[in-house]
N, C-alpha and C positions, 0 to 999 in steps of 0.2 A: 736642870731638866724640869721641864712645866708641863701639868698633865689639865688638861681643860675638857669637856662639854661641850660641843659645837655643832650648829647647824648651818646649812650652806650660805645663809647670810651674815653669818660671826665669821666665816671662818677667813676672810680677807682681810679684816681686821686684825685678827689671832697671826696670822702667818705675818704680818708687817712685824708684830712687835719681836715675832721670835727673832728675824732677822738682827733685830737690834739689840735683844738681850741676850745672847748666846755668845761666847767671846773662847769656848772651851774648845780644841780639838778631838776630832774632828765633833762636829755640831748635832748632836740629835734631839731630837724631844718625842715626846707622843700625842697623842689627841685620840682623845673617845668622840666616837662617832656613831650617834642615837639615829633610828630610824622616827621617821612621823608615826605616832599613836594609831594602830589599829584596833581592830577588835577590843573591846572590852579594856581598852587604853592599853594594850600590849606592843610592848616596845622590842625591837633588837638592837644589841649593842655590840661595838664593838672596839676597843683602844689598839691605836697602832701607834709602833713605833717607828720613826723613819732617822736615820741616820745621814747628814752629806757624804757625801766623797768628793775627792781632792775635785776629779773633772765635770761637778758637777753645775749646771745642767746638760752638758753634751754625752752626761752619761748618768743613768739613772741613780737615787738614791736607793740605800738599801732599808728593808722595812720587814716589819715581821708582824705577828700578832701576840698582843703579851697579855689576853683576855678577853671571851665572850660572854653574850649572855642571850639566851633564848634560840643560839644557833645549832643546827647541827653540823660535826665535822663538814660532811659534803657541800654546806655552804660556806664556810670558812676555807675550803679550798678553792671553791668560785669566786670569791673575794679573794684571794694570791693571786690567780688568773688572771682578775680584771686589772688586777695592780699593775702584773706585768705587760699586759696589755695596753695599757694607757701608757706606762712609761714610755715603752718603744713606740707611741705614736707621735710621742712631745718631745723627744729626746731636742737640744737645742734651746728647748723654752723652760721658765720657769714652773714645777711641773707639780708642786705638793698640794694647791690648790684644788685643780684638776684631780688630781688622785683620791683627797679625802671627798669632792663631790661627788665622785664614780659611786665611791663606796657608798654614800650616802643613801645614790637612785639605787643601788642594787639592794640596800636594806629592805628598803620601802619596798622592793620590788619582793623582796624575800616574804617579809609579812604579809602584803598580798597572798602569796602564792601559800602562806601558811594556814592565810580564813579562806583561800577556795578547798585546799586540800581538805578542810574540817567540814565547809560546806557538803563537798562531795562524799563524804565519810557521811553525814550526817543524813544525805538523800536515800546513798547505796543503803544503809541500814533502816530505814523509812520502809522504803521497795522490798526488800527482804522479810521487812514484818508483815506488808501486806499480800506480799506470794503466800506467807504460810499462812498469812489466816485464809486466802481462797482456797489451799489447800486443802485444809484444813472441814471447811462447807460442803466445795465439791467433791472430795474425797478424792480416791484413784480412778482415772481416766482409762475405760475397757479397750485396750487395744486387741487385736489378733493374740498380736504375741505372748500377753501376758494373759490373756485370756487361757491361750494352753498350757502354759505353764504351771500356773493354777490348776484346771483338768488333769494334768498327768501328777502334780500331787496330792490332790484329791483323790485320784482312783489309787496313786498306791498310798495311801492312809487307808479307805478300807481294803484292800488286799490287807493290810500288815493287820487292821480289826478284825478278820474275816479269820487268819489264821489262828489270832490270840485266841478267838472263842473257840474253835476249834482244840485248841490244843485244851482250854478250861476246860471242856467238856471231855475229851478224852481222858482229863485226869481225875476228873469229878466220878465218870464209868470203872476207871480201874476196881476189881474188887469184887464187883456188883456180879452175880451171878442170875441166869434167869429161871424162873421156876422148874424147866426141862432139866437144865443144869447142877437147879440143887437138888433134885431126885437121883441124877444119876453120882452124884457127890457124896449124899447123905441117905444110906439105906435105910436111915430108921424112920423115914419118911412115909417108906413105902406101908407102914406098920401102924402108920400114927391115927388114921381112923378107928381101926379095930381096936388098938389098947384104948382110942376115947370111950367108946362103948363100952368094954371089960370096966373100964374104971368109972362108969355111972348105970353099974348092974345088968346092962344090957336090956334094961325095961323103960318104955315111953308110956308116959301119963297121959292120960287122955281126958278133955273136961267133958263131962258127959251132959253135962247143961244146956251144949255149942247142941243137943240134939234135941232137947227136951219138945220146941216148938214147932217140930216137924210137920205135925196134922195141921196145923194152921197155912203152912205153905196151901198157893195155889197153881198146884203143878196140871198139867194141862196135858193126862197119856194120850190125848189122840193128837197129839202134833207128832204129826210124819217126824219129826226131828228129835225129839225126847227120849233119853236116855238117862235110864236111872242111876247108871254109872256115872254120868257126869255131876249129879248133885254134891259131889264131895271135893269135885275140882276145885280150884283154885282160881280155875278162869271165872267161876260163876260167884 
């Protein structure tokens, strides 16, 4: 069994000598089979095994995969597919050549398909940075709808304010009685001027100084309006 490295131009080569060095029944060997360097020299690989049988080529060899590398399952089943595929087109011809070159274009094919997928990955997240930052400037766009939605919860935010202080104040009042209420509560109330007076002798001091400069006023009796009673008021 001979396990080799091969590109579609070795590989003509490679399959004459297997013919001529395999002497065991029934006859198999393998071959790795490297895609062309993509991205960033990123390779897929993949080693098959192929096995003859008695009727072959009128009837396909059998072949497996006994190692990858950089594949994901779902492409390693598209490469069984194509195997199969190519066999039943060549059935009659010599057919291994064919087969590891299929694999070959579909590597290449795969790694492509692996730098657009990363491309694409790498744009969609590009575009997604740049929505959020216009977002982000222009803020939220006023439609109708969310226009009222907003309004209806803003009016019930103060409705539910409206209440709170309401109830604050109802409970800040508990208690609180008003001066009507504390006479009719508290009878000694009705007492509490008279006992102030009994308890400051019931005599008011008088400065008799506040009179001393009376004559000097110049009070004016023939005004129609002059009232001696009023000299003591409070208005004057």
């Amino acid at each position: 069994m001979v396990s080799n490295k091969m590109s579609s131009r070795s590989c003509v080569r490679f399959m004459f000598m297997c013919c001529f060095m395999f002497s065991e029944e029934p006859i198999s060997f393998t071959i790795t089979v490297t895609s062309d360097a993509g991205e960033n020299e990123e390779t897929a690989e993949v080693t098959l095994k192929f096995t003859y049988v008695e009727k072959y080529p009128d009837e396909p060899p059998l072949w497996e995969i006994i190692s990858q590398e950089n594949l994901e399952d779902s492409y390693t089943e598209d490469i069984l597919m194509l195997l199969k595929q190519q066999a039943e087109e060549n059935l009659g011809m010599v057919m291994i050549f064919t087969l590891v070159t299929a694999v070959q274009e579909k590597l290449n094919e795969i790694i492509d398909h692996i730098k657009s997928r990363r491309e694409e990955e790498k744009q969609r997240k590009e575009r997604e940075a740049e929505e959020a930052e216009k977002r982000a400037f222009q803020g939220t766009v006023v439609t109708i709808e969310n226009f009222l939605s907003w309004k209806a919860k803003f009016e019930q935010e103060m409705v539910e304010l409206k209440k709170k202080g309401q109830k604050e104040e109802e409970q800040s009042g508990k208690g609180k009685l008003t001066g009507k209420q504390l006479f009719e509560t508290d009878h000694n109330l009705d007492t509490s001027d008279i006992q102030f007076l009994e308890d400051s002798g019931n005599s008011v001091e008088v400065d008799e100084s506040l009179f001393q400069d009376m004559d000097d006023l110049d009070l004016d009796e023939d005004d129609p309006d002059f009232n001696p009673l009023d000299l003591g008021s409070d208005e004057d």
